[in-house]
Gaussian input, Z-matrix of N, CA and C with variables (Angstrom, degrees):
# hf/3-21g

backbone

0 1
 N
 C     1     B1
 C     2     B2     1     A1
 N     3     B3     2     A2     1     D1
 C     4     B4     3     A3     2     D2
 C     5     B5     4     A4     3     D3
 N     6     B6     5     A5     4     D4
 C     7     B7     6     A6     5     D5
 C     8     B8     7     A7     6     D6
 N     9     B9     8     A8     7     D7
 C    10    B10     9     A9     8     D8
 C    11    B11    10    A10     9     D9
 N    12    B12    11    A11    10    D10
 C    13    B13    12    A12    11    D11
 C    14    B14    13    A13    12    D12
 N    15    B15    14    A14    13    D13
 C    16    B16    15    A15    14    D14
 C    17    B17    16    A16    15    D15
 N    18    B18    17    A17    16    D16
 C    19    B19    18    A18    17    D17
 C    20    B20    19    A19    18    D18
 N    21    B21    20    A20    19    D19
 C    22    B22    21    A21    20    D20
 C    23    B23    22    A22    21    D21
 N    24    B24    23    A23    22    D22
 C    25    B25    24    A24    23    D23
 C    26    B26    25    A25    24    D24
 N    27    B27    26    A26    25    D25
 C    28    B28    27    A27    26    D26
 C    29    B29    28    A28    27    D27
 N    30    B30    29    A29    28    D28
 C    31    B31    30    A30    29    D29
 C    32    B32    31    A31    30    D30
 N    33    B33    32    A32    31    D31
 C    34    B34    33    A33    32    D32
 C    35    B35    34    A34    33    D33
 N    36    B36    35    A35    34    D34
 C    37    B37    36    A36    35    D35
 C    38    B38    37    A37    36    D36
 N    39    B39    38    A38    37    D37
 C    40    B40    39    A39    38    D38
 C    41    B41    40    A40    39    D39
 N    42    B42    41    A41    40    D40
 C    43    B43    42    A42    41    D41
 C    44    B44    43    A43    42    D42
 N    45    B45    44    A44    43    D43
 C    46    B46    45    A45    44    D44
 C    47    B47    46    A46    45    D45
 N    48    B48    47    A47    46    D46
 C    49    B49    48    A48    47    D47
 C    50    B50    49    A49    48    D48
 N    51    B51    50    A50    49    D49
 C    52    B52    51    A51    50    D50
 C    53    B53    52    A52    51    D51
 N    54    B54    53    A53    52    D52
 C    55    B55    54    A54    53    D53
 C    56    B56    55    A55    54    D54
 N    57    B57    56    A56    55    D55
 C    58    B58    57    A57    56    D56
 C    59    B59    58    A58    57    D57
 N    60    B60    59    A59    58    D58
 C    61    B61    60    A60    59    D59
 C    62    B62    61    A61    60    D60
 N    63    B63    62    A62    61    D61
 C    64    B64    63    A63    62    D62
 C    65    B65    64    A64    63    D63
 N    66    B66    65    A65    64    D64
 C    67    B67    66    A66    65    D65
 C    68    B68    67    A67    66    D66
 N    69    B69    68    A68    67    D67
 C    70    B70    69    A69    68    D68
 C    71    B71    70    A70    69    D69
 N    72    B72    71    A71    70    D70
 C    73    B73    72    A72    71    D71
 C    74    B74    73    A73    72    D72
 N    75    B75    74    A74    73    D73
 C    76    B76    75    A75    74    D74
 C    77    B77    76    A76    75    D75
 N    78    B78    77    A77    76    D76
 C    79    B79    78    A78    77    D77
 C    80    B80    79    A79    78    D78
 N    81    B81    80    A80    79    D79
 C    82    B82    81    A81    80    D80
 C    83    B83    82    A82    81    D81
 N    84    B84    83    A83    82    D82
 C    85    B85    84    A84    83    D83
 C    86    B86    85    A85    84    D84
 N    87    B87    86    A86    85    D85
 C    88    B88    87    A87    86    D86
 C    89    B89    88    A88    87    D87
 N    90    B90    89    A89    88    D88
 C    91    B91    90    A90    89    D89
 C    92    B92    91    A91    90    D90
 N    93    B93    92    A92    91    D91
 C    94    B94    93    A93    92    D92
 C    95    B95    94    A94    93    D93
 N    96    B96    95    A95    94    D94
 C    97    B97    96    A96    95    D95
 C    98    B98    97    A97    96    D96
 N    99    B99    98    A98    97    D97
 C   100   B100    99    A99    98    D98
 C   101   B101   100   A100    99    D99
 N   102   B102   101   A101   100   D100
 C   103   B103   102   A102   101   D101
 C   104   B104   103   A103   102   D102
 N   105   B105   104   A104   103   D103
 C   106   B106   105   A105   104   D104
 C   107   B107   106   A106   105   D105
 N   108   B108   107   A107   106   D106
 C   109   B109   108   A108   107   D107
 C   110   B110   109   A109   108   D108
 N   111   B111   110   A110   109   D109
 C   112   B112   111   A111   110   D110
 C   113   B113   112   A112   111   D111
 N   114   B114   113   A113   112   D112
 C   115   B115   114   A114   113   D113
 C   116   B116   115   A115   114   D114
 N   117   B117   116   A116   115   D115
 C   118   B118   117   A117   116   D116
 C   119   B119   118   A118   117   D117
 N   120   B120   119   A119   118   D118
 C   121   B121   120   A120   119   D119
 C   122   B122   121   A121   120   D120
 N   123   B123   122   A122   121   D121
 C   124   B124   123   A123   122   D122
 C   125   B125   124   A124   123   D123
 N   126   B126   125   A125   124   D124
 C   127   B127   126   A126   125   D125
 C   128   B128   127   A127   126   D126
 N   129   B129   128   A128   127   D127
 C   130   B130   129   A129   128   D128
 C   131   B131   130   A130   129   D129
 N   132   B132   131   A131   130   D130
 C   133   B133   132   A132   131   D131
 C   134   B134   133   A133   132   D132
 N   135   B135   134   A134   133   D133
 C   136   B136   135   A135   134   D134
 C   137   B137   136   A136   135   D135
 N   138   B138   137   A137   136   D136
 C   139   B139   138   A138   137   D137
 C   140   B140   139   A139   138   D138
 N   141   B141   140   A140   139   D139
 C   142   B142   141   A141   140   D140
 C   143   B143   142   A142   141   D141
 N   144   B144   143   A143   142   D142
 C   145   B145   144   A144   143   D143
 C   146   B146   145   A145   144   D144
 N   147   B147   146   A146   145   D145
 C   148   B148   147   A147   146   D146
 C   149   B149   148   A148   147   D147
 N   150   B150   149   A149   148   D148
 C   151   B151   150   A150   149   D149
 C   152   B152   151   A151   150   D150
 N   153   B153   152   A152   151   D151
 C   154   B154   153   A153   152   D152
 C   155   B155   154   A154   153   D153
 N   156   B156   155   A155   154   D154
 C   157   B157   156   A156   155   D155
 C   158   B158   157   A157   156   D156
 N   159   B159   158   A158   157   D157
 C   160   B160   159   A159   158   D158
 C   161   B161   160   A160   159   D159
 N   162   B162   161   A161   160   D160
 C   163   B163   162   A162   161   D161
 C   164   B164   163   A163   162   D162
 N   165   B165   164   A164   163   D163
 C   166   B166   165   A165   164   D164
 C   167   B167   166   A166   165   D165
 N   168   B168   167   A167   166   D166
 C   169   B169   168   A168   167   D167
 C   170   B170   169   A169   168   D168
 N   171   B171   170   A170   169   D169
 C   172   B172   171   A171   170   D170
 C   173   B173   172   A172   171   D171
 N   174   B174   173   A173   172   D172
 C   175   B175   174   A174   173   D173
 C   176   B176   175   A175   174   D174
 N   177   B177   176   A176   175   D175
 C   178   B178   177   A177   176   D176
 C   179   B179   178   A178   177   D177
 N   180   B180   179   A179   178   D178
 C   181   B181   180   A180   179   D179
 C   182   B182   181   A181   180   D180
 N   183   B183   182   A182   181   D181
 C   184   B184   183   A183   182   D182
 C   185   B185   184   A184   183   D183
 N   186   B186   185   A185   184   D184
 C   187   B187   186   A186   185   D185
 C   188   B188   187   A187   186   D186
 N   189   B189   188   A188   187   D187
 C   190   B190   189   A189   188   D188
 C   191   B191   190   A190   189   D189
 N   192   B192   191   A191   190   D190
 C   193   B193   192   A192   191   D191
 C   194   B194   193   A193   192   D192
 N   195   B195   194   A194   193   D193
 C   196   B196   195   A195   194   D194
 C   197   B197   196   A196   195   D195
 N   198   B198   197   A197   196   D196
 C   199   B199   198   A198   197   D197
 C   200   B200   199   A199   198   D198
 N   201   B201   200   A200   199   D199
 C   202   B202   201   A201   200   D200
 C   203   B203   202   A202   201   D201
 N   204   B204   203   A203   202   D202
 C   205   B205   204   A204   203   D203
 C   206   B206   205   A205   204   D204
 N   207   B207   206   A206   205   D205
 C   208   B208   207   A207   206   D206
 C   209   B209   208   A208   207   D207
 N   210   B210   209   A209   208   D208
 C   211   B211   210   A210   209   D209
 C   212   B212   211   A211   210   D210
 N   213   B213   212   A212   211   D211
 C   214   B214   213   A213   212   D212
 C   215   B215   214   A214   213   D213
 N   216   B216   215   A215   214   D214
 C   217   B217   216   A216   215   D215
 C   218   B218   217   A217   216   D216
 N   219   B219   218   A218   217   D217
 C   220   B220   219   A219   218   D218
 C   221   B221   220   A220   219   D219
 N   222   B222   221   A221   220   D220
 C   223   B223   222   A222   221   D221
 C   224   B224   223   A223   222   D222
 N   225   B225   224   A224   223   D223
 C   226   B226   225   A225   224   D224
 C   227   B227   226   A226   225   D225
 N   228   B228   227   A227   226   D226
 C   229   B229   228   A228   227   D227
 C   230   B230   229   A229   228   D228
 N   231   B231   230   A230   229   D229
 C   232   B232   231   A231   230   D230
 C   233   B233   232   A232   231   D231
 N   234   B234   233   A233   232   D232
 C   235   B235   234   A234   233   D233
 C   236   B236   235   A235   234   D234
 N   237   B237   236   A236   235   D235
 C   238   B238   237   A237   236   D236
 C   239   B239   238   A238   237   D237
 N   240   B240   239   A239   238   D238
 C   241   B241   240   A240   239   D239
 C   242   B242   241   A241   240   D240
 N   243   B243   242   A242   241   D241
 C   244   B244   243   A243   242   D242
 C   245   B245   244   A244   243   D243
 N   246   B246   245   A245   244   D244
 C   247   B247   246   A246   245   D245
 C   248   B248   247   A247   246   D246
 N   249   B249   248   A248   247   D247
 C   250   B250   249   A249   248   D248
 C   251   B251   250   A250   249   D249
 N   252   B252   251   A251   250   D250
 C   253   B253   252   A252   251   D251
 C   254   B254   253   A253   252   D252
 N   255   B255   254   A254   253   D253
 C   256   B256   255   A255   254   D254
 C   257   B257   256   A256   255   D255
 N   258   B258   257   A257   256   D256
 C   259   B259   258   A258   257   D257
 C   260   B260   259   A259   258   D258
 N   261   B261   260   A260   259   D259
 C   262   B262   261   A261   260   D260
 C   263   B263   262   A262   261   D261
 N   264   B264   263   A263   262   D262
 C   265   B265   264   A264   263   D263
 C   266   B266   265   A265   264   D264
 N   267   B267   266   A266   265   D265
 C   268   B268   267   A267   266   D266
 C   269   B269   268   A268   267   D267
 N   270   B270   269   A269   268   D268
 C   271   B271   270   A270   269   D269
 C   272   B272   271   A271   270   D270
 N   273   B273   272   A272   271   D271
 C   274   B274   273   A273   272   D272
 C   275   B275   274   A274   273   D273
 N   276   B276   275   A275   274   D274
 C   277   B277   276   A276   275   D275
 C   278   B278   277   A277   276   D276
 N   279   B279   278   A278   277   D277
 C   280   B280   279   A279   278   D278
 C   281   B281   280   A280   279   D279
 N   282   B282   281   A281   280   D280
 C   283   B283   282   A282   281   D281
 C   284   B284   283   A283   282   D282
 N   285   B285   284   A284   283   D283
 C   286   B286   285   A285   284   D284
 C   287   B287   286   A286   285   D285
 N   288   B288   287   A287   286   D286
 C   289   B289   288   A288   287   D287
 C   290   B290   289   A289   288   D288
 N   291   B291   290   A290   289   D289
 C   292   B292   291   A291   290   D290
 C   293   B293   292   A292   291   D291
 N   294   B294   293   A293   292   D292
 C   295   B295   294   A294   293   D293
 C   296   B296   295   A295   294   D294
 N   297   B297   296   A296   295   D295
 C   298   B298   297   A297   296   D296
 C   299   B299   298   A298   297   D297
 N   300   B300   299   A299   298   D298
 C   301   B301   300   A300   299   D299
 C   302   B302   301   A301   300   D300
 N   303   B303   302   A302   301   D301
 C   304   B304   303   A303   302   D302
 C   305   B305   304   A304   303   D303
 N   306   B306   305   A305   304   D304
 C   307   B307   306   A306   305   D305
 C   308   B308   307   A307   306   D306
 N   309   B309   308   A308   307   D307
 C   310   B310   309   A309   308   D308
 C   311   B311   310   A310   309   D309
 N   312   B312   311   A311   310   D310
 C   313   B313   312   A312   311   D311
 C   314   B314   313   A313   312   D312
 N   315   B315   314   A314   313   D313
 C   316   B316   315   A315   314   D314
 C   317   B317   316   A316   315   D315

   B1=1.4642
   B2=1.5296
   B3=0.9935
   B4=1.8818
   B5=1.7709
   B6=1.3909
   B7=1.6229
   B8=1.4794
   B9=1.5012
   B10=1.5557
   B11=1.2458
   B12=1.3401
   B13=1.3680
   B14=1.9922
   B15=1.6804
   B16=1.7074
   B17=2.1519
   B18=1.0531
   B19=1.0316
   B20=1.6740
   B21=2.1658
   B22=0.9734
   B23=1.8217
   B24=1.4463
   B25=1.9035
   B26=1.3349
   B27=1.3567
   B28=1.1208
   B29=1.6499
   B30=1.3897
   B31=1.1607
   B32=1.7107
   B33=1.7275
   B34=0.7521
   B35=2.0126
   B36=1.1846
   B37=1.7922
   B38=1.6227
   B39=1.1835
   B40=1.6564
   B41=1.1779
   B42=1.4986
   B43=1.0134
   B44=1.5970
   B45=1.5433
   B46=1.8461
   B47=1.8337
   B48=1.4116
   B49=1.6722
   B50=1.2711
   B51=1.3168
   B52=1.3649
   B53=1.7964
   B54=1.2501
   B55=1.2815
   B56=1.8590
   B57=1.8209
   B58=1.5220
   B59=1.4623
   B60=1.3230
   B61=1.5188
   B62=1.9833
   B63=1.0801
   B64=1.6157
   B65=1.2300
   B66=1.3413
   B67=1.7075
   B68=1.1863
   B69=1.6185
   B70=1.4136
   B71=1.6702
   B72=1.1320
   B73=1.2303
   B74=1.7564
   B75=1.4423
   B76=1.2791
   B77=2.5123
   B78=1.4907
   B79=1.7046
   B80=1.2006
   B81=1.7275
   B82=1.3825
   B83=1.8915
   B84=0.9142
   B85=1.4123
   B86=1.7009
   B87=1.0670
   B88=1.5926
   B89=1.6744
   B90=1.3519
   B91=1.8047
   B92=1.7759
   B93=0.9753
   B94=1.8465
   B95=1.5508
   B96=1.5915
   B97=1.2292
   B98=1.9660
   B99=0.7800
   B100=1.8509
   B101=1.3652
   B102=1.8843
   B103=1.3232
   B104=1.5346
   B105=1.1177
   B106=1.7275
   B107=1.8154
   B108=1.2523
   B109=1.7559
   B110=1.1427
   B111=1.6495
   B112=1.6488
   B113=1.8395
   B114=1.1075
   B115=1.6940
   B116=2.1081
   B117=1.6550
   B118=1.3312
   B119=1.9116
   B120=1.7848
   B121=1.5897
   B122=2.0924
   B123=1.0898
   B124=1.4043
   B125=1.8986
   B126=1.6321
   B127=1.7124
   B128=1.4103
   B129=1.3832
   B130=1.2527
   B131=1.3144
   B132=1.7163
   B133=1.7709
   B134=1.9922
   B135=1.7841
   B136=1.4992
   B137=1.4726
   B138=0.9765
   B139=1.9048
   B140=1.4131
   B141=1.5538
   B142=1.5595
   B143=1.8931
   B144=1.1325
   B145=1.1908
   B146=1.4969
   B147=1.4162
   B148=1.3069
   B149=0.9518
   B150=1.8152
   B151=0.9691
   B152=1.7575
   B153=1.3792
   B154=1.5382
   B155=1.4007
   B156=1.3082
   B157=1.3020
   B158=2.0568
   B159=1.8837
   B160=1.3869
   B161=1.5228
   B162=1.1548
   B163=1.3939
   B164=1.4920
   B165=1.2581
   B166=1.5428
   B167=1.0691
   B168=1.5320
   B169=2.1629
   B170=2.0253
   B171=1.0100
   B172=1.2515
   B173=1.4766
   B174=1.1913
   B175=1.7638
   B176=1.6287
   B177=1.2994
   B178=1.1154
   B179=1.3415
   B180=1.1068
   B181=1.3214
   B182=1.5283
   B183=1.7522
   B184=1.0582
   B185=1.2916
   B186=1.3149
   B187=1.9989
   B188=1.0521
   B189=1.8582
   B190=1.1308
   B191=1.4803
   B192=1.4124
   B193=1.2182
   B194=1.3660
   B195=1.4798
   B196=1.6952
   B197=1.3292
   B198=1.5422
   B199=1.3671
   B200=1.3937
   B201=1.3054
   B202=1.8495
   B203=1.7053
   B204=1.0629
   B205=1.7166
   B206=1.7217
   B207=1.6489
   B208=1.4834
   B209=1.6575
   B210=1.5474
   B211=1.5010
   B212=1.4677
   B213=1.3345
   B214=1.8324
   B215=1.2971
   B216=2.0758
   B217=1.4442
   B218=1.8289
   B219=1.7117
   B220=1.5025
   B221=1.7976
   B222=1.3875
   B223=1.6159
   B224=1.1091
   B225=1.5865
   B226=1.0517
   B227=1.4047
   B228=1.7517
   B229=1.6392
   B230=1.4002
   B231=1.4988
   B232=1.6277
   B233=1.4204
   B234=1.1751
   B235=1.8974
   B236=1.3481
   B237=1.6228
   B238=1.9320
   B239=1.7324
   B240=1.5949
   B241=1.8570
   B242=1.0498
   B243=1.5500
   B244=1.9392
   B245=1.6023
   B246=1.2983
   B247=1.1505
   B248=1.9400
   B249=1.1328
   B250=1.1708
   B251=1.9185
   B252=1.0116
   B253=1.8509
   B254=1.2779
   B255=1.9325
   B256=1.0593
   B257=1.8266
   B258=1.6543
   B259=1.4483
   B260=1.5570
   B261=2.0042
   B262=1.4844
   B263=1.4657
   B264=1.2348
   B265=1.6692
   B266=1.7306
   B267=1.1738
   B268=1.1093
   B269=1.4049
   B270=1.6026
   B271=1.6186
   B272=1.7590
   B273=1.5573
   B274=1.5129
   B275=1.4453
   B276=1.7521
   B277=1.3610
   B278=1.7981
   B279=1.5846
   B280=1.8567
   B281=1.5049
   B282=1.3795
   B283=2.0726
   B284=1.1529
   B285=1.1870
   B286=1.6440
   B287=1.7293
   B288=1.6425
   B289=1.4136
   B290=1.4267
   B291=1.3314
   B292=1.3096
   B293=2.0696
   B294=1.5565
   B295=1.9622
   B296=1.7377
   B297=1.6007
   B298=1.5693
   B299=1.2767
   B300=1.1699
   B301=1.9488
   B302=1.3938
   B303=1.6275
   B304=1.4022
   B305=1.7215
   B306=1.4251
   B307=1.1242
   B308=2.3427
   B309=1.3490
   B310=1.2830
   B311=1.5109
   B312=1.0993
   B313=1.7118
   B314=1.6154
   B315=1.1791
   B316=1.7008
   B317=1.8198
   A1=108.78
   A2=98.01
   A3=110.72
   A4=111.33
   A5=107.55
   A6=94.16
   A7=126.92
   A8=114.23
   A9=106.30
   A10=116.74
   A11=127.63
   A12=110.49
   A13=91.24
   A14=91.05
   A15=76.42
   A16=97.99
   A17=111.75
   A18=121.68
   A19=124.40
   A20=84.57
   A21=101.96
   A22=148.25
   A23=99.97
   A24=111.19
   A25=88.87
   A26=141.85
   A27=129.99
   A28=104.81
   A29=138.42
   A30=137.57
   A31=107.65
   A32=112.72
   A33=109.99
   A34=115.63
   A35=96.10
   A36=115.37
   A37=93.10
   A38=112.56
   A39=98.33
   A40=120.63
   A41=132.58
   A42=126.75
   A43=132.92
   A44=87.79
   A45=107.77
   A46=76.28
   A47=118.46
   A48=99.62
   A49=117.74
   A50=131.01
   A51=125.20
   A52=89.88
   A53=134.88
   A54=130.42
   A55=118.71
   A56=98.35
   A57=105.28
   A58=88.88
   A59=107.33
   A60=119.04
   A61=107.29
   A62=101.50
   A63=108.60
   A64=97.84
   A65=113.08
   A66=120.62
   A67=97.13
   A68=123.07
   A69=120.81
   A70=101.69
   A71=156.00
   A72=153.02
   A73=111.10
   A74=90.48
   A75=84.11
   A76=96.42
   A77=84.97
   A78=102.04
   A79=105.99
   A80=107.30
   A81=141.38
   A82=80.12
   A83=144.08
   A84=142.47
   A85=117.93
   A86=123.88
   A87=130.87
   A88=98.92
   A89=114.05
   A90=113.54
   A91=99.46
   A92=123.70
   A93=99.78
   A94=110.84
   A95=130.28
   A96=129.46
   A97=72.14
   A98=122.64
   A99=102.62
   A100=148.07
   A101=89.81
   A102=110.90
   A103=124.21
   A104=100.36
   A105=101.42
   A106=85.60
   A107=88.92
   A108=109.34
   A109=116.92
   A110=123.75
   A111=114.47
   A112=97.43
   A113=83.28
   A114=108.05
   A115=98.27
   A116=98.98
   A117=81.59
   A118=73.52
   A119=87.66
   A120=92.32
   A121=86.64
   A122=99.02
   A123=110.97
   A124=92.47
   A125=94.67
   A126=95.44
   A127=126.52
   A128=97.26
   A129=108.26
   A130=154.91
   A131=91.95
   A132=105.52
   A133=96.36
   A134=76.93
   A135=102.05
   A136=98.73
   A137=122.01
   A138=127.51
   A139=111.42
   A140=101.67
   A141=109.35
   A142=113.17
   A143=122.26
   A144=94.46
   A145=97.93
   A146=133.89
   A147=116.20
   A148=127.39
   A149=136.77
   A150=130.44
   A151=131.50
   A152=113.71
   A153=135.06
   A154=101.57
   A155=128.16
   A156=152.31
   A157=96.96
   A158=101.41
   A159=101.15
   A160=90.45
   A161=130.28
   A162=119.12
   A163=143.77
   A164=103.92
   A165=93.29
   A166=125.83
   A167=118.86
   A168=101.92
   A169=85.80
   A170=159.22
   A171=114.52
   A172=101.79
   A173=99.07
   A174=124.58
   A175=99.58
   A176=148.89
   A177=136.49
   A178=147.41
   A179=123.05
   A180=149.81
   A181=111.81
   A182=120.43
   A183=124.63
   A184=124.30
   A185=113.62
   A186=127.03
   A187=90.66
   A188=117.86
   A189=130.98
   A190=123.40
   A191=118.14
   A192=119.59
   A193=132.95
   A194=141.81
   A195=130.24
   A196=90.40
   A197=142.95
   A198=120.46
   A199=108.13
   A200=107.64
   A201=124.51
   A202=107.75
   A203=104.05
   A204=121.76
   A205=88.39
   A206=97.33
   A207=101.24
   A208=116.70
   A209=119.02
   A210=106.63
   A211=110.48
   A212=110.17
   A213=119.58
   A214=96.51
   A215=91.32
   A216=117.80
   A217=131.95
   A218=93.93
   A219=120.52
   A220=107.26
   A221=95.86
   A222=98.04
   A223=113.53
   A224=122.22
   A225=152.10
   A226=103.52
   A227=123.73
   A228=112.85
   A229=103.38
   A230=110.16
   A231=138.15
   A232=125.12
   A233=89.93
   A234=92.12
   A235=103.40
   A236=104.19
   A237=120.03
   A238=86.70
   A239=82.53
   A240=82.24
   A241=120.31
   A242=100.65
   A243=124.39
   A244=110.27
   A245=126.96
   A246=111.18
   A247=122.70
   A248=101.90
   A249=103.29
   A250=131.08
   A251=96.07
   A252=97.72
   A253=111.70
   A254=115.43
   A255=108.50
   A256=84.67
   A257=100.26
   A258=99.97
   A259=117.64
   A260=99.57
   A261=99.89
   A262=146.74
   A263=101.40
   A264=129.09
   A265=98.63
   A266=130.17
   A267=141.03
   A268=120.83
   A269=102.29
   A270=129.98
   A271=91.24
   A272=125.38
   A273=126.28
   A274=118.94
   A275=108.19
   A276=104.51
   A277=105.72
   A278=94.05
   A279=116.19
   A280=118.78
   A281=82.04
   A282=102.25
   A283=100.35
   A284=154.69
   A285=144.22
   A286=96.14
   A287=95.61
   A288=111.67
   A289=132.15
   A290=97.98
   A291=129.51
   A292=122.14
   A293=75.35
   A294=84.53
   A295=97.96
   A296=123.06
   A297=105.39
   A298=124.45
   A299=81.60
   A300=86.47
   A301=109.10
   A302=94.81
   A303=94.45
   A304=127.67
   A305=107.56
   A306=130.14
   A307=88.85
   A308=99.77
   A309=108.24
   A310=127.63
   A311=100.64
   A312=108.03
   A313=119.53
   A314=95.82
   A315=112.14
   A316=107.02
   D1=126.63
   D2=-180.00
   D3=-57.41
   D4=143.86
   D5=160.69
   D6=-51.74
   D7=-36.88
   D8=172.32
   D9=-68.15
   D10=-17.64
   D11=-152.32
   D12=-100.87
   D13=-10.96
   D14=-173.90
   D15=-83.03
   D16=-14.95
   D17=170.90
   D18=-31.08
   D19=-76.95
   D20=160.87
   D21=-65.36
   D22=-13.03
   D23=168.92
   D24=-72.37
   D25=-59.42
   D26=-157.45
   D27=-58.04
   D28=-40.91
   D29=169.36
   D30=-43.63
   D31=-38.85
   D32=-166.74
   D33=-78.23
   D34=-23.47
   D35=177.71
   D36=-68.89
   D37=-67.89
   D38=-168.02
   D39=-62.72
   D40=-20.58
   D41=168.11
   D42=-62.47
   D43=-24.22
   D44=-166.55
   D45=-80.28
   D46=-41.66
   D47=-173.90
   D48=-85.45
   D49=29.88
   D50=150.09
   D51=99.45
   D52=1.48
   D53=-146.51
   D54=-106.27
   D55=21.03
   D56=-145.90
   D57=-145.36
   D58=123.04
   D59=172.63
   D60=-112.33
   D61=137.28
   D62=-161.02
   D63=-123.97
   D64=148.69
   D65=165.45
   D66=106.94
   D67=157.10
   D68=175.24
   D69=-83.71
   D70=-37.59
   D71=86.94
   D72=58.45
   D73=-85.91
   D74=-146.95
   D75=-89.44
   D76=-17.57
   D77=154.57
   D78=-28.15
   D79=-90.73
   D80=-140.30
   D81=-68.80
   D82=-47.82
   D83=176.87
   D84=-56.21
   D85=-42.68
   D86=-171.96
   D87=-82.92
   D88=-41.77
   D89=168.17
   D90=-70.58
   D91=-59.97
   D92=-171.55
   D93=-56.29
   D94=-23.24
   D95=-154.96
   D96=-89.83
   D97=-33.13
   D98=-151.21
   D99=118.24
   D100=-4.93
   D101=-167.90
   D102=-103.73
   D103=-1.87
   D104=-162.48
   D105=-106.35
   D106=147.68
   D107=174.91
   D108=-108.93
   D109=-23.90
   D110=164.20
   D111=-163.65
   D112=135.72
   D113=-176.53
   D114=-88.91
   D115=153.25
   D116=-178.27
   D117=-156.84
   D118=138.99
   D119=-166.37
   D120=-118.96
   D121=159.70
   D122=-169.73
   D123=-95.22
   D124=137.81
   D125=-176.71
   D126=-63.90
   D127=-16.11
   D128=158.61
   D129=-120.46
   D130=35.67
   D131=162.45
   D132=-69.99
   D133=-173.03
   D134=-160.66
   D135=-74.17
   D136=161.70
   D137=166.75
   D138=-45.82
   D139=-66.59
   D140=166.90
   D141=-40.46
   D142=-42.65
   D143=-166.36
   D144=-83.62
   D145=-47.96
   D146=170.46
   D147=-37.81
   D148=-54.11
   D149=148.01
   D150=-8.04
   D151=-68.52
   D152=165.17
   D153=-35.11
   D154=-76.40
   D155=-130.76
   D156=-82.08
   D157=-30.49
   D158=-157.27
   D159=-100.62
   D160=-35.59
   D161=135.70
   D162=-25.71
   D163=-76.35
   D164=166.99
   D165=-72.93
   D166=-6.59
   D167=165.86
   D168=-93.67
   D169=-120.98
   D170=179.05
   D171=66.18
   D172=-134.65
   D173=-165.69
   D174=-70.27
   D175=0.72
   D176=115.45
   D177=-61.40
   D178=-13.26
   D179=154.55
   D180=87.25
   D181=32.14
   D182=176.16
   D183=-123.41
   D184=141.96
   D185=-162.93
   D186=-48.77
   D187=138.19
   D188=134.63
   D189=-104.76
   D190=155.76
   D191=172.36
   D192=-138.18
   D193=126.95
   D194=-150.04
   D195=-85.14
   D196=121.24
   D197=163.15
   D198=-167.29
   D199=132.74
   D200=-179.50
   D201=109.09
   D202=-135.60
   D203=-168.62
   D204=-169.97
   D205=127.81
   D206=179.00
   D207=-51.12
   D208=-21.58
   D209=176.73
   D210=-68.59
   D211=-33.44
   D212=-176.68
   D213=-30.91
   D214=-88.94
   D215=173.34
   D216=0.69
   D217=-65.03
   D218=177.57
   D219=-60.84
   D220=-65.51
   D221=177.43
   D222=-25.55
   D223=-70.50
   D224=-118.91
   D225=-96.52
   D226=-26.90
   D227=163.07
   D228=-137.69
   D229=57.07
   D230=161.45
   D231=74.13
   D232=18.82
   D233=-173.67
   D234=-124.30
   D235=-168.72
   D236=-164.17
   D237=-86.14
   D238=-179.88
   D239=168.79
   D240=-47.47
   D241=145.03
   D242=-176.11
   D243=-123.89
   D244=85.95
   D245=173.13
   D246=-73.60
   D247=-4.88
   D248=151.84
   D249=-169.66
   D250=141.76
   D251=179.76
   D252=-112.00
   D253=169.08
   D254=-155.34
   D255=-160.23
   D256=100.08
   D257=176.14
   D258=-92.53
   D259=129.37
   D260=168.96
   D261=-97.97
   D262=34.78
   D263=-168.69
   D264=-110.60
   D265=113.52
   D266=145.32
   D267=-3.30
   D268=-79.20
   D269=-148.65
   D270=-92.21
   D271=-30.67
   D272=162.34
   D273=-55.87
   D274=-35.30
   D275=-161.27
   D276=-84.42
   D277=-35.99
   D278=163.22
   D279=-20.77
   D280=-68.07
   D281=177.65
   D282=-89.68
   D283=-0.18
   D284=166.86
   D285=-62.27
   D286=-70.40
   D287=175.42
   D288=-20.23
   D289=-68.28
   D290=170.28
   D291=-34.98
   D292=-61.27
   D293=-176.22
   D294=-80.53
   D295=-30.68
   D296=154.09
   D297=-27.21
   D298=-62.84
   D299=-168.96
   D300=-47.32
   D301=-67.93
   D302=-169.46
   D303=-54.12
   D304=-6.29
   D305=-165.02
   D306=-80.23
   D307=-58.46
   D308=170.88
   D309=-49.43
   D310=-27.49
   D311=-179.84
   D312=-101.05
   D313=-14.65
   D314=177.59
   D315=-96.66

């Protein structure tokens, strides 16, 4: 199993636990409320929305990270394209992080 793909099951675990807010929508809502622990924008949304997204975690003070292709993303916690998700589990967003990285260095 690839580093991305272990990446991505894990998108797929938190989602099955209720732990994953999807849509730029309903994103941009779970970071102003306080709740989301790491935002994750697909490499291939628009500038503008990265832009948006790297801003408001920014001045919200929560990790962002560029990673997948919005079909990945979507697949990956049961829906159509996702240009961006927004996990609300702590210890999910911890190890999301984590195998990023390592995903970057490998």
């Amino acid at each position: 199993m690839t580093q991305n793909s272990k990446v991505l099951s894990m998108l797929g675990l938190a989602a099955k636990a209720g732990k994953v807010a999807s849509g730029e929508f309903s994103t941009e809502k779970e970071v102003k409320s306080g709740n989301a622990c790491l935002v994750i924008v697909a490499e291939d949304a628009s500038d503008n929305t990265k832009k948006m997204f790297r801003n408001m975690c920014k001045y919200y003070e929560v990790p962002m990270e560029i990673f997948a292709t919005k079909e990945e993303l979507g697949h990956w916690i049961g829906k159509a394209y996702r240009a961006s998700i927004c996990i609300l589990d702590e210890g999910f967003a911890k190890s999301i992080v984590k195998k990023i990285n390592l995903n970057m260095e490998g």
